[in-house]
N, CA, C and O atoms as a CHARMM CRD file, in Angstrom:
* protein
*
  312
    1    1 UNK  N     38.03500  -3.11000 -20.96400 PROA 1      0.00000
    2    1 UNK  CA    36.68600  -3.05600 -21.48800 PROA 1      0.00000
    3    1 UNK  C     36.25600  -1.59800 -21.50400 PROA 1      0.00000
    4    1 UNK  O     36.31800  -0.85600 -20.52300 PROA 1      0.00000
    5    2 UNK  N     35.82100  -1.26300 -22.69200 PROA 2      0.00000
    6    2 UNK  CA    35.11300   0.09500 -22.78000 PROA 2      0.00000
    7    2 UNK  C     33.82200   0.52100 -22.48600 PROA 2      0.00000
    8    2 UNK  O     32.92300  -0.19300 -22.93100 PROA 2      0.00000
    9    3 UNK  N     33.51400   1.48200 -21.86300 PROA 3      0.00000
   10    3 UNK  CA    31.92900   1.70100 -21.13100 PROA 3      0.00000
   11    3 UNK  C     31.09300   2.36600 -22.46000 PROA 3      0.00000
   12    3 UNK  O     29.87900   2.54300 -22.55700 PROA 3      0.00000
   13    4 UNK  N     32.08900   2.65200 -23.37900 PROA 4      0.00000
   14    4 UNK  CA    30.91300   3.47100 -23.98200 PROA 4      0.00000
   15    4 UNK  C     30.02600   2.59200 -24.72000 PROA 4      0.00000
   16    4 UNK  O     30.43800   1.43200 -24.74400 PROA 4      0.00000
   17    5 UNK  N     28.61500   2.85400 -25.50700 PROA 5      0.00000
   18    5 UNK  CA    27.82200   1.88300 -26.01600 PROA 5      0.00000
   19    5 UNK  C     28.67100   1.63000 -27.47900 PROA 5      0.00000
   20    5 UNK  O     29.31700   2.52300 -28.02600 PROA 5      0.00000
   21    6 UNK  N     28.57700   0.62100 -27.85800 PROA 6      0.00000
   22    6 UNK  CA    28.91400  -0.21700 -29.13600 PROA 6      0.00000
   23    6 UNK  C     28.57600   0.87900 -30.34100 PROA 6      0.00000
   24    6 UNK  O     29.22100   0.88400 -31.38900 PROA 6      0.00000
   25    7 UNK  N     27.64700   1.67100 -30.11000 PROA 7      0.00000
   26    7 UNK  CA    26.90800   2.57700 -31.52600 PROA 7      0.00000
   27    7 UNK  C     27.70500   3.22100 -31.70200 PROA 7      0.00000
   28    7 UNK  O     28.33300   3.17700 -32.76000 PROA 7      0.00000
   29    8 UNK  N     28.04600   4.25600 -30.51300 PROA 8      0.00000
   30    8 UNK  CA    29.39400   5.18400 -30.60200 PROA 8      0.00000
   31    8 UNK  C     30.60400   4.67900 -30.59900 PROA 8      0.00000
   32    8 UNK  O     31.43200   5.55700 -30.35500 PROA 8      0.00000
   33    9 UNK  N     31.07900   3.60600 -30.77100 PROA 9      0.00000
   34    9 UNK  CA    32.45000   3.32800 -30.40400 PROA 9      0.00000
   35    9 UNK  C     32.63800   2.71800 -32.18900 PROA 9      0.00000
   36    9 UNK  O     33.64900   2.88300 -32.87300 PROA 9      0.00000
   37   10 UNK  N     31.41500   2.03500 -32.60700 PROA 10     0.00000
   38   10 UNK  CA    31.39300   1.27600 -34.02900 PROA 10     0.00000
   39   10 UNK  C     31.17500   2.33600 -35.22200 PROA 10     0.00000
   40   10 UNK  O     31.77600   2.39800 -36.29500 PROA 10     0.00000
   41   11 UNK  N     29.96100   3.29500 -34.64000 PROA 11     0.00000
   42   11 UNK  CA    29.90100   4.26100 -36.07800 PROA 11     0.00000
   43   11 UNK  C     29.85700   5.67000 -35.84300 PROA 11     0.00000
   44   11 UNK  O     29.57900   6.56000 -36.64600 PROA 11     0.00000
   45   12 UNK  N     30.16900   5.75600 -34.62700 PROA 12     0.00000
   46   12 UNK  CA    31.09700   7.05900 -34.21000 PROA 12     0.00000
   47   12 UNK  C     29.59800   8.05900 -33.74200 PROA 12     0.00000
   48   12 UNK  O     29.93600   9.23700 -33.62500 PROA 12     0.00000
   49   13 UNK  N     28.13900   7.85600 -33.47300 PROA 13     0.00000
   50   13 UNK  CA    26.89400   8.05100 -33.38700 PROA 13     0.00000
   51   13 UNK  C     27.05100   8.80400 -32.34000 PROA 13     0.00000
   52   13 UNK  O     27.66300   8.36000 -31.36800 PROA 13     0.00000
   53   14 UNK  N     26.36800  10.47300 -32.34500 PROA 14     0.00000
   54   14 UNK  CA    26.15300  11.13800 -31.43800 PROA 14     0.00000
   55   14 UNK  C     25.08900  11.07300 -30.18200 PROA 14     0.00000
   56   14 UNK  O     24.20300  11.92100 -30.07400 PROA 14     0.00000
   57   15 UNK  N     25.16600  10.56800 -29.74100 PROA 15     0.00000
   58   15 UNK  CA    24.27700  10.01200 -28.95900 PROA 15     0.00000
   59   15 UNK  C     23.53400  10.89800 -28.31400 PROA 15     0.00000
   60   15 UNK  O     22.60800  10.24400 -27.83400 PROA 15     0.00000
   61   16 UNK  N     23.35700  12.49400 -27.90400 PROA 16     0.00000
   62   16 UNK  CA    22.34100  13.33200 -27.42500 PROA 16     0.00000
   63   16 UNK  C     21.60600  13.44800 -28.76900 PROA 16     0.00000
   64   16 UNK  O     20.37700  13.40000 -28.83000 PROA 16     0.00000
   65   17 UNK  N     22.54000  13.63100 -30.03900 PROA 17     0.00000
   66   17 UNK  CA    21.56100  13.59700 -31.67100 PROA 17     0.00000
   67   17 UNK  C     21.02100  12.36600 -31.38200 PROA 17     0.00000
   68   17 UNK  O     19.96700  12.45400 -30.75200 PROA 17     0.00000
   69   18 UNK  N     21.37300  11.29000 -31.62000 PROA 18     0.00000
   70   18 UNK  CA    20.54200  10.06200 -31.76300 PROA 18     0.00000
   71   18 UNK  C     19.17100  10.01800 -30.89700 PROA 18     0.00000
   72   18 UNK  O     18.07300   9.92400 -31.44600 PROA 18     0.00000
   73   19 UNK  N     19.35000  10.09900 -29.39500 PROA 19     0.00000
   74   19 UNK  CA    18.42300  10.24100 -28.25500 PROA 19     0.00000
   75   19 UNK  C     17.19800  11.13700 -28.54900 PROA 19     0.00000
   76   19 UNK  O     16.15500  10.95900 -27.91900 PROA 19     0.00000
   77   20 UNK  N     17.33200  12.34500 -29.74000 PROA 20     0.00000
   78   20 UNK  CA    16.57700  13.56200 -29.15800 PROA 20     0.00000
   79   20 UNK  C     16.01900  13.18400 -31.14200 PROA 20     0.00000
   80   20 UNK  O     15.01100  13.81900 -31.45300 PROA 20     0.00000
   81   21 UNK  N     16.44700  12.52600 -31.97500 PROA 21     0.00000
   82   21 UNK  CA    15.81500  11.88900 -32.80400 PROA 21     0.00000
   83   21 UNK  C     14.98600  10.41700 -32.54500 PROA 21     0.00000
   84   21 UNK  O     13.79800  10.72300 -32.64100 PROA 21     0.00000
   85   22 UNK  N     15.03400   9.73300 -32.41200 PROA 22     0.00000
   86   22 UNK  CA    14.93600   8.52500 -31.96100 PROA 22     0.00000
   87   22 UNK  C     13.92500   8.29400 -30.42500 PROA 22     0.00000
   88   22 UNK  O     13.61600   7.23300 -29.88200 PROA 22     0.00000
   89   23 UNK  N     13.57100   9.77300 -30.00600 PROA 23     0.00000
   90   23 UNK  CA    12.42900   9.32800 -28.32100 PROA 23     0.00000
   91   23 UNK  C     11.45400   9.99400 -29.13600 PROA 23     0.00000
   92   23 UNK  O     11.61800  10.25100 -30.32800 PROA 23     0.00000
   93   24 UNK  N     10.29400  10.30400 -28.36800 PROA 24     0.00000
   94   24 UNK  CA     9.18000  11.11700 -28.22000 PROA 24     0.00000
   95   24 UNK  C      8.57900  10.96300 -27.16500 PROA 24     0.00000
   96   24 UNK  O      8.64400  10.01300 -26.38500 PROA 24     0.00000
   97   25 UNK  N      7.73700  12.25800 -27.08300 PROA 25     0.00000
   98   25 UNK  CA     6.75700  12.00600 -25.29200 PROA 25     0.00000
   99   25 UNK  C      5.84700  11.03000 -25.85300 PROA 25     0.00000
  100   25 UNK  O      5.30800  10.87800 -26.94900 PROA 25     0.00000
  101   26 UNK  N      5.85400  10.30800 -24.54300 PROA 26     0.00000
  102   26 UNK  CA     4.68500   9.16100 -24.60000 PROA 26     0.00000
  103   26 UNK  C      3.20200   9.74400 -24.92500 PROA 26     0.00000
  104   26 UNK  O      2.95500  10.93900 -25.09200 PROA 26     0.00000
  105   27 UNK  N      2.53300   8.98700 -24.96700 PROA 27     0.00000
  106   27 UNK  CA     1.23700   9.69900 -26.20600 PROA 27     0.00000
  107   27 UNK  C      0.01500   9.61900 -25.01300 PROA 27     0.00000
  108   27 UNK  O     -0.35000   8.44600 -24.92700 PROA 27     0.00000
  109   28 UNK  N     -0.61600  10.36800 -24.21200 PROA 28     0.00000
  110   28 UNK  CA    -1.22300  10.24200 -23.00500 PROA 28     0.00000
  111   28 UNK  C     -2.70800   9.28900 -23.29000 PROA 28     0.00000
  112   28 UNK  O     -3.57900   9.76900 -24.01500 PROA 28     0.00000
  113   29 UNK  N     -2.85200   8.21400 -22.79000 PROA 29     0.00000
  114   29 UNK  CA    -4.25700   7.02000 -23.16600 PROA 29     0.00000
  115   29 UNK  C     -5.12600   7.87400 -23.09000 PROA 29     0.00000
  116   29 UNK  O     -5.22800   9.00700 -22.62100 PROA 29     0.00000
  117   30 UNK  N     -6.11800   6.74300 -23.94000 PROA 30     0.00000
  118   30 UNK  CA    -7.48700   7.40200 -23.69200 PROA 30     0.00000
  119   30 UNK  C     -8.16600   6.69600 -22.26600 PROA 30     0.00000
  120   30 UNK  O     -7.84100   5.58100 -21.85800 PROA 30     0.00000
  121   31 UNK  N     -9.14300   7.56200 -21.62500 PROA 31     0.00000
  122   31 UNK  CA    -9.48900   6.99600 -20.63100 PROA 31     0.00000
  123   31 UNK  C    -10.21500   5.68600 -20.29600 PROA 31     0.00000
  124   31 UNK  O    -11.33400   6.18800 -20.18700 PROA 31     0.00000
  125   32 UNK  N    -10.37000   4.69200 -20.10900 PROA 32     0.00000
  126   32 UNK  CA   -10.98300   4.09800 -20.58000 PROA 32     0.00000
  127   32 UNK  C    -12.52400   4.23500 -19.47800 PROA 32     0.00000
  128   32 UNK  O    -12.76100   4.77500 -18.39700 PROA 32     0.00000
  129   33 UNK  N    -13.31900   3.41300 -20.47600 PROA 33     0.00000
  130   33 UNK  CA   -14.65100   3.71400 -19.87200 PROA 33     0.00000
  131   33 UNK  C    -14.98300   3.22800 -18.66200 PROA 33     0.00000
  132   33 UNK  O    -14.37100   2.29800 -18.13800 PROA 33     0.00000
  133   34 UNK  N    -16.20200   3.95900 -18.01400 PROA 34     0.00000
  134   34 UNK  CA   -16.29300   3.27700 -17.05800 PROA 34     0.00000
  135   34 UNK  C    -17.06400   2.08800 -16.57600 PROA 34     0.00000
  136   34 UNK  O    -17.99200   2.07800 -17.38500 PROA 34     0.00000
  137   35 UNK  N    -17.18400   1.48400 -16.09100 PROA 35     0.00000
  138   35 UNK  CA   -17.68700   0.23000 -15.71300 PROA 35     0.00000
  139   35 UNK  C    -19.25300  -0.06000 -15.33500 PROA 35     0.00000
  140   35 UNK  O    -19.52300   0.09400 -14.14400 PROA 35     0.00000
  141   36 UNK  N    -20.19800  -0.41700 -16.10500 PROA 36     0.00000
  142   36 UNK  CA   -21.71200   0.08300 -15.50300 PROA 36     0.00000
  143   36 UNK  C    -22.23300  -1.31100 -14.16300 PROA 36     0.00000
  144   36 UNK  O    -22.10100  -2.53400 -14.19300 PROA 36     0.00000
  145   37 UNK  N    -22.69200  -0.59300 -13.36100 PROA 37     0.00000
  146   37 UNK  CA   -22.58000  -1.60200 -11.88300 PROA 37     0.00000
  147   37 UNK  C    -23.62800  -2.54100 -12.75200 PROA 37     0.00000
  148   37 UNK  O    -24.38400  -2.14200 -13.63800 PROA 37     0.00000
  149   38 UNK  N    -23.51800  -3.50900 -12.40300 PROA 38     0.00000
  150   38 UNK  CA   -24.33800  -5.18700 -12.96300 PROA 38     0.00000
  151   38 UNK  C    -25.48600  -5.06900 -11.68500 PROA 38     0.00000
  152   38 UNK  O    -25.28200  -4.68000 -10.53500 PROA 38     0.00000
  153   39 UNK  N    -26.83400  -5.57500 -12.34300 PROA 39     0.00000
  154   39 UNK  CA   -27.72400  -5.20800 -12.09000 PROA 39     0.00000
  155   39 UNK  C    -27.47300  -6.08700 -10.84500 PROA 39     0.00000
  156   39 UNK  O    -26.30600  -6.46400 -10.73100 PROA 39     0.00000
  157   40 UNK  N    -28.58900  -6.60300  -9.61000 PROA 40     0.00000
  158   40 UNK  CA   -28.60800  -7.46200  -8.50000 PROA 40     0.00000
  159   40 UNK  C    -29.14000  -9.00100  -8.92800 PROA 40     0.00000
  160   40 UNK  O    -30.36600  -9.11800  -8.91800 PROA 40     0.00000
  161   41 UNK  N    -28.62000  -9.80600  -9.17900 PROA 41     0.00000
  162   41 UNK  CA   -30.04200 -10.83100  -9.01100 PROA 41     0.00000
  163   41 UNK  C    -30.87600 -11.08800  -7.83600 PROA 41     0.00000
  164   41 UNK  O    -30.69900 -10.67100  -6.69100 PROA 41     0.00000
  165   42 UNK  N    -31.96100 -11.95600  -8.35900 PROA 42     0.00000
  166   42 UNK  CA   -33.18500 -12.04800  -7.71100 PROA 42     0.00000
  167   42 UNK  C    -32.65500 -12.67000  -6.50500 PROA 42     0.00000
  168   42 UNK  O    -31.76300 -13.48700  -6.73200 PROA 42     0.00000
  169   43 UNK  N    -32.88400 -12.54500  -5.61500 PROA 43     0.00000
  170   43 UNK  CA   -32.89100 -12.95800  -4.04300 PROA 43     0.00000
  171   43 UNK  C    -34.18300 -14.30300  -3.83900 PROA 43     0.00000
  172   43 UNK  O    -35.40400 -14.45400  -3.81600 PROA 43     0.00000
  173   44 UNK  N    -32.92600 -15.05200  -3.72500 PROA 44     0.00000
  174   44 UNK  CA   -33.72700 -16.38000  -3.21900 PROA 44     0.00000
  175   44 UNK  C    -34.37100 -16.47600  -2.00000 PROA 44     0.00000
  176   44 UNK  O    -33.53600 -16.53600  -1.09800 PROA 44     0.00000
  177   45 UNK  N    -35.81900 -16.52600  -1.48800 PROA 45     0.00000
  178   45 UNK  CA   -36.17700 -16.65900  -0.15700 PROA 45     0.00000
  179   45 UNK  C    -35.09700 -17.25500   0.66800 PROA 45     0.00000
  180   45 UNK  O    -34.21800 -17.92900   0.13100 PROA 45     0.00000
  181   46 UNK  N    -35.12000 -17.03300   1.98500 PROA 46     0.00000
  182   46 UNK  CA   -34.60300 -17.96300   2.77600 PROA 46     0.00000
  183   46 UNK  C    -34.85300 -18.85700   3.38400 PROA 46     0.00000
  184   46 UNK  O    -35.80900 -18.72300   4.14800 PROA 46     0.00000
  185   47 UNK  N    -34.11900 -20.23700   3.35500 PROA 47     0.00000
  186   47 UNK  CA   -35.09900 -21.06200   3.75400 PROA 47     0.00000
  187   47 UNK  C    -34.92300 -21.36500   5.53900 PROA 47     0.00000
  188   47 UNK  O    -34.07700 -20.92700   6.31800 PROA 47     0.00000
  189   48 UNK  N    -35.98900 -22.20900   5.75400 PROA 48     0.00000
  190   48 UNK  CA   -36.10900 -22.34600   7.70700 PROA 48     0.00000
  191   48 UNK  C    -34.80600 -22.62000   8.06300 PROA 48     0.00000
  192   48 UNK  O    -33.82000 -23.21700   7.63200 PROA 48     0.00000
  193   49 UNK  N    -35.02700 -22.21600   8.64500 PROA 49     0.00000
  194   49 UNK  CA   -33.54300 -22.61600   9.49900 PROA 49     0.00000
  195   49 UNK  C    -33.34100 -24.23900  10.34000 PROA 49     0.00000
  196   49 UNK  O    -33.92600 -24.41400  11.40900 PROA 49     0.00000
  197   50 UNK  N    -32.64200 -25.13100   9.85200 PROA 50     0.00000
  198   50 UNK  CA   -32.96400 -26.36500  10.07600 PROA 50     0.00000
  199   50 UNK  C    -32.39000 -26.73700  12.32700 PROA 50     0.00000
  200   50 UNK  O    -31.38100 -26.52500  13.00000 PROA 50     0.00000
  201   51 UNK  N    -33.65600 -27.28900  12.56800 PROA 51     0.00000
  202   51 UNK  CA   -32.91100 -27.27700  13.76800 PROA 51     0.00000
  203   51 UNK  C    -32.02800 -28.40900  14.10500 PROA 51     0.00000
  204   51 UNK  O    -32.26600 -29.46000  13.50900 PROA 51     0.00000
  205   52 UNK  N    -30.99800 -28.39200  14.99600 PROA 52     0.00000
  206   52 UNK  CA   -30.10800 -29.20500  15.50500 PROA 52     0.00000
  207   52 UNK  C    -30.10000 -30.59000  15.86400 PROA 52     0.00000
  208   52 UNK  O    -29.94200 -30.50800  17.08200 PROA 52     0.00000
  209   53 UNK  N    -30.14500 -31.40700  15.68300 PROA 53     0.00000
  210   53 UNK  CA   -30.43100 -32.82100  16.09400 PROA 53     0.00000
  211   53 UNK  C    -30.16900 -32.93200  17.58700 PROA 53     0.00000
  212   53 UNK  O    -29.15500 -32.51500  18.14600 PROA 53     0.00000
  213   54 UNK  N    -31.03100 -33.44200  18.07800 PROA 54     0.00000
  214   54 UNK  CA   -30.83000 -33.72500  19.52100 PROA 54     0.00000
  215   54 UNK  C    -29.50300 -34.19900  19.81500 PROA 54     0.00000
  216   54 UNK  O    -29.02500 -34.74500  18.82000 PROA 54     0.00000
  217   55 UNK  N    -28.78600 -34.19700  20.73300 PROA 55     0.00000
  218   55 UNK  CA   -27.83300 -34.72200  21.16000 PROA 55     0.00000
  219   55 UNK  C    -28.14600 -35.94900  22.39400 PROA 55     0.00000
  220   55 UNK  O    -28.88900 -35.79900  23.36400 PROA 55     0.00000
  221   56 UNK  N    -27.29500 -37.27200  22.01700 PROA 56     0.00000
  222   56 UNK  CA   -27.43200 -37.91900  22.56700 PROA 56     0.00000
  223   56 UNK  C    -26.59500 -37.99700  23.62000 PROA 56     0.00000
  224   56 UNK  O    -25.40000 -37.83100  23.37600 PROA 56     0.00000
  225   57 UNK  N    -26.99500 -38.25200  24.96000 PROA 57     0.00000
  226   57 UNK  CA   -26.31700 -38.66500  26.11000 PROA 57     0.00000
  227   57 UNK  C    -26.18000 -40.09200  26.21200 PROA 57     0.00000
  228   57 UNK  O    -27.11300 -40.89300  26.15600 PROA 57     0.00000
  229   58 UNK  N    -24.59800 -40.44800  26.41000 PROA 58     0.00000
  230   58 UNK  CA   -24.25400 -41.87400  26.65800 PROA 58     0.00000
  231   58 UNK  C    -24.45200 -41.96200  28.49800 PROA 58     0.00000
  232   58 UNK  O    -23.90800 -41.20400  29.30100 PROA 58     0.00000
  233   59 UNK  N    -25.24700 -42.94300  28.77300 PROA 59     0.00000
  234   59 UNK  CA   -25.52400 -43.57100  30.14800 PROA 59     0.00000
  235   59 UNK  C    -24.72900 -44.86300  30.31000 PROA 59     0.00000
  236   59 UNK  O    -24.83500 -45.47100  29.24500 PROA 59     0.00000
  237   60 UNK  N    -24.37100 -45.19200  30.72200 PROA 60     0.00000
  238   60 UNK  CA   -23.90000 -46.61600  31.48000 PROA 60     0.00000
  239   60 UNK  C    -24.90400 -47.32300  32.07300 PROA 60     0.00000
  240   60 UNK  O    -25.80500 -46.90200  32.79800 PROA 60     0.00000
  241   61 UNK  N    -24.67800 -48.40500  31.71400 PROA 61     0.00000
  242   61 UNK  CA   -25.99700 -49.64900  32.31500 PROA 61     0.00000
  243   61 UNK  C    -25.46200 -51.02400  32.08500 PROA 61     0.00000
  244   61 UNK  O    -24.38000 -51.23000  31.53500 PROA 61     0.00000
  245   62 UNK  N    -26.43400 -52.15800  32.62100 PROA 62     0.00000
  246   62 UNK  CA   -25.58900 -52.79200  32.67800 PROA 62     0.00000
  247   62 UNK  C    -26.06300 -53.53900  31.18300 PROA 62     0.00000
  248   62 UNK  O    -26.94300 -53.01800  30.49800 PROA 62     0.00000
  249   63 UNK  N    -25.39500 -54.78000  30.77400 PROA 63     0.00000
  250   63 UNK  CA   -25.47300 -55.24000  29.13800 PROA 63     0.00000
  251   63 UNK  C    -26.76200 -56.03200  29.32900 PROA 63     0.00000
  252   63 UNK  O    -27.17600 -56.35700  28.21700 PROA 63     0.00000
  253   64 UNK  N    -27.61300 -56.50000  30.37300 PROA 64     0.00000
  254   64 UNK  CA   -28.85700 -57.08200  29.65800 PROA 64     0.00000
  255   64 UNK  C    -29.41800 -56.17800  28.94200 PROA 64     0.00000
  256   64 UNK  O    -29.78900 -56.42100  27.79300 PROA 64     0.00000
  257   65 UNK  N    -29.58400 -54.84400  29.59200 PROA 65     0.00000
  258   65 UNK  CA   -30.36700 -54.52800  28.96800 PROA 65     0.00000
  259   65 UNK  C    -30.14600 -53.67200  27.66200 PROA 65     0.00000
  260   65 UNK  O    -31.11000 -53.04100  27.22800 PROA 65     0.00000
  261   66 UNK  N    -29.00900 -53.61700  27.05100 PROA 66     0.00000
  262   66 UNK  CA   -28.54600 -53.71100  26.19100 PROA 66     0.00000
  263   66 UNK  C    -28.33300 -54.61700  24.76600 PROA 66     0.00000
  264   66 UNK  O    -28.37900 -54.21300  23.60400 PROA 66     0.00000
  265   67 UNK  N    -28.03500 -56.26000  25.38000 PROA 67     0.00000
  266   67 UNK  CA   -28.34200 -57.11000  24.08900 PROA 67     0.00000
  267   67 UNK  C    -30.16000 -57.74500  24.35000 PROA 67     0.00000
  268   67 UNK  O    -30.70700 -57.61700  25.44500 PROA 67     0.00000
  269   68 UNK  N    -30.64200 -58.19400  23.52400 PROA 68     0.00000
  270   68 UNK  CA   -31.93400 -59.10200  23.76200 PROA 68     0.00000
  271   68 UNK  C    -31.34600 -60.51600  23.71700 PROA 68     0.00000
  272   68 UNK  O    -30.22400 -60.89500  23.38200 PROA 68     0.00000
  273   69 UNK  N    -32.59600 -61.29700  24.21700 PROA 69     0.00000
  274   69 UNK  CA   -32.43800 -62.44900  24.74400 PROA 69     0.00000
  275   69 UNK  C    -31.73500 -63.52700  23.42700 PROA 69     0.00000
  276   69 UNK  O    -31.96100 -63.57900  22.21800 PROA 69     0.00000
  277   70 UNK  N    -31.02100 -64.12700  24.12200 PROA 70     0.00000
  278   70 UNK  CA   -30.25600 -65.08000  23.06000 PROA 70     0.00000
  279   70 UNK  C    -31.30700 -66.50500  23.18200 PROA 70     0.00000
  280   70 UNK  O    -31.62300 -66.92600  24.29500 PROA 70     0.00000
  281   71 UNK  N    -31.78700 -67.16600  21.92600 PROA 71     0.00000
  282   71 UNK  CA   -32.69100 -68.30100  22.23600 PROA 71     0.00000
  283   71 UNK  C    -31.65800 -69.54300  21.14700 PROA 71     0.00000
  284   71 UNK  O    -31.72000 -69.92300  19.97800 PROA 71     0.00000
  285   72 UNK  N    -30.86900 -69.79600  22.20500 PROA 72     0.00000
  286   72 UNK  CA   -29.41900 -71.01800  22.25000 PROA 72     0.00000
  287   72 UNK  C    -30.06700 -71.84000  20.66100 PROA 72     0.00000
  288   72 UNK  O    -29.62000 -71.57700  19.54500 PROA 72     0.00000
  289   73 UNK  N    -30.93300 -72.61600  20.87800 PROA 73     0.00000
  290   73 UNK  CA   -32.18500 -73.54300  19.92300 PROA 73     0.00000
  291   73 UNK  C    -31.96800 -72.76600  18.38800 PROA 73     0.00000
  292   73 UNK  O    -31.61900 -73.36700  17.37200 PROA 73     0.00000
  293   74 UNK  N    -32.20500 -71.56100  18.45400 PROA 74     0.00000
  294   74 UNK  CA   -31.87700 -71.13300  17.02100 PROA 74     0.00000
  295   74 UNK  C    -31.09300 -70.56700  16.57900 PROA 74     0.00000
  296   74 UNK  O    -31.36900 -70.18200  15.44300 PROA 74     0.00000
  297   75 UNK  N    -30.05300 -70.26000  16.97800 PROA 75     0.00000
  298   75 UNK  CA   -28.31200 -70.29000  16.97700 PROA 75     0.00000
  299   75 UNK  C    -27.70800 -71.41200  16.73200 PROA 75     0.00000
  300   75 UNK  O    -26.79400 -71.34000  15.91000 PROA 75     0.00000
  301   76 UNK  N    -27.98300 -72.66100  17.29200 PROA 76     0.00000
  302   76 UNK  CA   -27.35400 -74.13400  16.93200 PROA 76     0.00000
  303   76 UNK  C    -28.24100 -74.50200  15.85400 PROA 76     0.00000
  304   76 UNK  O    -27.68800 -75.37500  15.18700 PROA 76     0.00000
  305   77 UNK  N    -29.41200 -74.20100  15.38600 PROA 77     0.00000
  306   77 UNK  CA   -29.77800 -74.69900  14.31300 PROA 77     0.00000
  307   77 UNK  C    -29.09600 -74.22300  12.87900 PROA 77     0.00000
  308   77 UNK  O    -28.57900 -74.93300  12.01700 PROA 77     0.00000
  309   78 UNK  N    -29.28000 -72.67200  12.91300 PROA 78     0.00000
  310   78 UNK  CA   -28.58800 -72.21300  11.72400 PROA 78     0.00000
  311   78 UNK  C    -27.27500 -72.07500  11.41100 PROA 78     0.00000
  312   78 UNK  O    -26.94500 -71.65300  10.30300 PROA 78     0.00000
């Protein structure tokens, strides 16, 4: 396998001629503009600061006083 490129090996192409026809210096950008800062929007009051819900403490007790009274009579009726 041959290293040289296909151009020179196919049409016999001088390749420092070809290179020094065929580049140019890159063409230096224009700057681009600059960016104008975006105005603030309006500032929403702040609102209260909501307070915390109490926290509940679980106690132990005993279950009367926990369920209410069962009245047997209108349980067997319905």
């Amino acid at each position: 396998m041959d290293h040289t490129p296909a151009i020179v090996r196919l049409r016999g192409v001088n390749l420092n001629d070809w290179y020094a026809a065929n580049t140019r210096e890159a063409q230096a950008e224009k700057p681009k503009r600059p960016r104008k800062p975006r105005k603030p929007k309006a500032v929403a009051p702040a609102p209260e600061p909501i307070a915390p819900a109490p926290t509940r403490v679980l106690r132990p007790g005993p279950l009367d006083q926990l369920l209410g009274p069962v009245d047997l009579e209108v349980d067997m009726a319905g």
